[in-house]
C-alpha positions in Angstrom: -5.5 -51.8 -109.6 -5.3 -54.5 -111.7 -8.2 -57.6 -112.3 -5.3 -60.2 -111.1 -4.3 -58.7 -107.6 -8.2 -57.7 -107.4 -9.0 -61.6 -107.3 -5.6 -62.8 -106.0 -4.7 -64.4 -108.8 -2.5 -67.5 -108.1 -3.5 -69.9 -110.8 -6.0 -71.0 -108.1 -7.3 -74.7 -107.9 -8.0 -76.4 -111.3 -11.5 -77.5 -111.9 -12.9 -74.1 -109.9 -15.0 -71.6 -111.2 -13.7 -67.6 -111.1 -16.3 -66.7 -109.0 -15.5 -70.0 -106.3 -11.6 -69.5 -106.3 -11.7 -65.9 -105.5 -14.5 -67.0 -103.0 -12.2 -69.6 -101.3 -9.1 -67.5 -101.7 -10.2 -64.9 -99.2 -9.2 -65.0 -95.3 -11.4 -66.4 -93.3 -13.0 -62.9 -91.5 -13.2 -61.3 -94.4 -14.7 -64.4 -96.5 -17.5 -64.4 -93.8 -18.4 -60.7 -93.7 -19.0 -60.6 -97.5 -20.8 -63.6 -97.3 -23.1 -62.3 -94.4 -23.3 -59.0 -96.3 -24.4 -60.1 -99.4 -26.8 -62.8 -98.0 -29.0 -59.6 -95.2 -29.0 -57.5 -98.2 -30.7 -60.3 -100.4 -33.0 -61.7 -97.3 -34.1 -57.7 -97.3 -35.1 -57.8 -100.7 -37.1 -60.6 -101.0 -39.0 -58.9 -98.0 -37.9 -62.0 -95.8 -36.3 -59.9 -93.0 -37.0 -56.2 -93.0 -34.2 -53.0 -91.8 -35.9 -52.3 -88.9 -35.5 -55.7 -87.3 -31.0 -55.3 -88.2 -30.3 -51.6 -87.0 -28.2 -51.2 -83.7 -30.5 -49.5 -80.6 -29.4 -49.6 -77.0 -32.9 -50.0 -76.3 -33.3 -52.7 -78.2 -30.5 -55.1 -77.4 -29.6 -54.0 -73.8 -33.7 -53.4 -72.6 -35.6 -55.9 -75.5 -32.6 -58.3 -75.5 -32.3 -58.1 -79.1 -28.7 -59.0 -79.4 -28.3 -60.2 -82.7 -28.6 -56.0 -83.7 -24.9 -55.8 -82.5 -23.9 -57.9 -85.5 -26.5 -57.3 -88.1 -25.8 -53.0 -87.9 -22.5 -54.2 -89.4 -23.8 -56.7 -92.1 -26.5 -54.0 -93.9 -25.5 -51.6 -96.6 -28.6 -51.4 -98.2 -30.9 -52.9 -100.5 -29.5 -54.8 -103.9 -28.0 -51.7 -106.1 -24.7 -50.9 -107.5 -24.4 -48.6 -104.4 -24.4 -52.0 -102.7 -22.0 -53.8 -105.3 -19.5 -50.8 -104.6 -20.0 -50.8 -100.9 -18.7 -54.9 -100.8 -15.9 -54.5 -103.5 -14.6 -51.9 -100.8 -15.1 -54.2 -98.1 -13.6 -57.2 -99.2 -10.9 -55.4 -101.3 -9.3 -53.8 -98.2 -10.6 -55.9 -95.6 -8.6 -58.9 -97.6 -5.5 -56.7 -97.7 -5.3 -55.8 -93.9 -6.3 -59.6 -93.0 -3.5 -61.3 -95.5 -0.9 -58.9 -94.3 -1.5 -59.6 -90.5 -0.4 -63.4 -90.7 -1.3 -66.7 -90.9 -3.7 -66.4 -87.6 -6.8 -64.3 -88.0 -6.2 -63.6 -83.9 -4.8 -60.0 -84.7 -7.2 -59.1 -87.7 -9.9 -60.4 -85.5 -8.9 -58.1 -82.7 -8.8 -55.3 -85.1 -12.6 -56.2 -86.1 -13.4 -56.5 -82.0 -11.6 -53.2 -81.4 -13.5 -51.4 -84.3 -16.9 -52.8 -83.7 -17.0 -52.1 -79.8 -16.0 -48.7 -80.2 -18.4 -47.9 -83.1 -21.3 -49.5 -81.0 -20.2 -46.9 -77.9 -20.4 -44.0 -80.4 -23.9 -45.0 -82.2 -26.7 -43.5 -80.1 -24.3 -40.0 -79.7 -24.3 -39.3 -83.2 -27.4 -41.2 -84.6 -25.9 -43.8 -86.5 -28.1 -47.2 -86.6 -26.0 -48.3 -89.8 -22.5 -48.9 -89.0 -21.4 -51.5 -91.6 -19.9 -48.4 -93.9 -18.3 -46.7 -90.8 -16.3 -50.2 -90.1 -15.3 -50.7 -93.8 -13.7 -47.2 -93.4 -11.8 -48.0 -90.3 -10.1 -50.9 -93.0 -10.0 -48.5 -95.8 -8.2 -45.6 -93.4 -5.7 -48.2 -91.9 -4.7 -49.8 -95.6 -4.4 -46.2 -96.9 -1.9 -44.8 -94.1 0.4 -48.1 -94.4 0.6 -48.0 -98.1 1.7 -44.3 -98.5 3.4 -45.5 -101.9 0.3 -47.1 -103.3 -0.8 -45.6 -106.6 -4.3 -45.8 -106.9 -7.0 -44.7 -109.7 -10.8 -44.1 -108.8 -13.0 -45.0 -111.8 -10.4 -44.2 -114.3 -10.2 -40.7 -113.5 -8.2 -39.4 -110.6 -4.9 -40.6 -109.8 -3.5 -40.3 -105.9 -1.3 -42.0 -103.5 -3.0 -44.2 -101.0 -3.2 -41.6 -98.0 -6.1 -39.9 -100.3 -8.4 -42.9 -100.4 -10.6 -42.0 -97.3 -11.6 -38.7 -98.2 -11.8 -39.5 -101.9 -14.2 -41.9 -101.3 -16.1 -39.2 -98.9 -15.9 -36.2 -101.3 -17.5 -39.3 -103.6 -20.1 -40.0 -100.7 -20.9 -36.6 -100.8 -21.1 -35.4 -104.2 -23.6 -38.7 -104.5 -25.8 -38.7 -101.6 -26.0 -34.9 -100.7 -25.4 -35.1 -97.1 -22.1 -35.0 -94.9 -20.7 -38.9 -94.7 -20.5 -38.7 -90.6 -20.2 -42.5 -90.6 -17.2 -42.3 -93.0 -16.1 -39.8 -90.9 -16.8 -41.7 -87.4 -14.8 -44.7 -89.2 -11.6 -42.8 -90.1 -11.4 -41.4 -86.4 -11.5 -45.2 -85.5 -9.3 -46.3 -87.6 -6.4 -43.5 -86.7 -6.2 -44.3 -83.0 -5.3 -47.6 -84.3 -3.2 -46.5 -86.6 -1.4 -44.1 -84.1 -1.3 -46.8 -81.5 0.0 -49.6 -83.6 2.3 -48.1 -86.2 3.7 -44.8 -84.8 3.2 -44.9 -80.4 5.6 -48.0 -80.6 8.3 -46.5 -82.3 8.4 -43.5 -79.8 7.7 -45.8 -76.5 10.2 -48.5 -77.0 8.4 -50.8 -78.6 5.4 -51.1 -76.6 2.1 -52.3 -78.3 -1.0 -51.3 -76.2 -3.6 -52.4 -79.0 -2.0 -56.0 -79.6 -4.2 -58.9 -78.8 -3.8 -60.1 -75.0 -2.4 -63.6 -75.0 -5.3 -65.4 -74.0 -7.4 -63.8 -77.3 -4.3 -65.4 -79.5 -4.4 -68.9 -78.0 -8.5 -69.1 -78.9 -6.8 -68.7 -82.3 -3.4 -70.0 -82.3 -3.9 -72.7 -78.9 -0.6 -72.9 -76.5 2.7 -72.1 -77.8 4.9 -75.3 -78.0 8.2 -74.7 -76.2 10.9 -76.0 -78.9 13.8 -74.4 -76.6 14.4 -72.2 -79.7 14.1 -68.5 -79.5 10.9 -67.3 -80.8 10.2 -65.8 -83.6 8.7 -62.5 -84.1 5.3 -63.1 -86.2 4.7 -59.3 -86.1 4.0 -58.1 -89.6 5.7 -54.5 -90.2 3.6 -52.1 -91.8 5.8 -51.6 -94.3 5.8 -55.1 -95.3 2.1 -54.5 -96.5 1.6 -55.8 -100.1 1.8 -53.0 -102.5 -1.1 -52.9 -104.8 -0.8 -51.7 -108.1 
């Protein structure tokens, strides 16, 4: 993986710093959720908002109306660290990947991000997991991974492997480092397969059909009302294996 497809180096704009064209060069969804990442994560450690006030709780947003949980169990990985640091390279890495290669409009990418989250939320309180900003980013990781089976990859210099091994790389790494069982990693693979299975392999068996694509009405928030050109439409569907190859 080199520093040039890392930052998506184009040239970029002249007269921006490194740091501001890579900024500005990410998709929109993904731009945002680093941002918003980042920015809890520093509110956290300057004691200006604490972790008890961000965690997800059924009690807390359905009985205390605390809805802004729903959003900010996603956003926190933690205080600043280099756990942190490698926790966001992750996220925006992947997260970048799967938004560039799903089009122009974020409507698909954002579906994917609305699928992910509400099913995540559903399986919090079962298996105790306030946290779920980690189990998300694995969702991203999984579906990259299984759409990129050619993709060489190295892991601090070390241990070379196709892209199918990423997910449980990075959990044997979870583990080794923390000492417990990575459940959420685990929780976001799951996630991420039914996706997978229902956007890349059920269609090829079931003639074509999509169950997971965005309904029309969620693409138009996006993309407004078609114009009828009288041309025959053109397929915007991104093929998984027209995923960029990552080297």
């Amino acid at each position: 993986m080199d520093m040039d497809n890392m930052l998506g180096g184009d040239g970029g704009a002249i007269g921006q710093f490194p740091l501001e064209q890579w900024f500005y060069e990410m998709p929109i969804c993904t731009r945002w959720w680093t941002v918003a990442t980042v920015a809890t994560s520093f509110l956290v450690q300057c004691h200006i908002i604490t972790p008890f006030a961000l965690f997800y709780s059924f009690r807390a947003v359905f009985i205390k109306n605390q809805y802004w949980r729903l959003l900010t169990t996603f956003l926190y990985f933690g205080p600043l660290s280099l756990d942190l640091l490698f926790h966001v390279f992750f996220l925006q890495r992947y997260s970048r990947l799967l938004e560039e290669s799903s089009g122009r409009s974020p409507a698909h990418f954002s579906w994917l991000l609305l699928y992910a989250t509400s099913i995540l939320l559903c399986l919090s309180p079962m298996l105790s997991m306030p946290f779920l900003g980690s189990a998300l980013s694995s969702s991203l990781v999984y579906i990259w991974s299984r759409r990129n089976p050619e993709t060489r990859l190295s892991f601090l210099g070390l241990l070379v492997f196709t892209a199918p091994y990423l997910p449980w790389v990075l959990m044997a790494f979870s583990l080794v480092l923390h000492g417990n069982v990575p459940k959420d990693e685990i929780c976001g693979v799951i996630v991420g397969h039914v996706w997978y299975f229902f956007c890349d392999v059920y269609p090829s068996l079931h003639g074509g059909q999509r169950p997971l694509d965005p309904p029309s009405w969620w693409r138009r928030i996006f993309e407004g009302r078609p114009q009828d050109t009288g041309t025959t439409p053109i397929n915007h569907e991104i093929a998984a294996a027209a995923a960029p190859d990552v080297r």
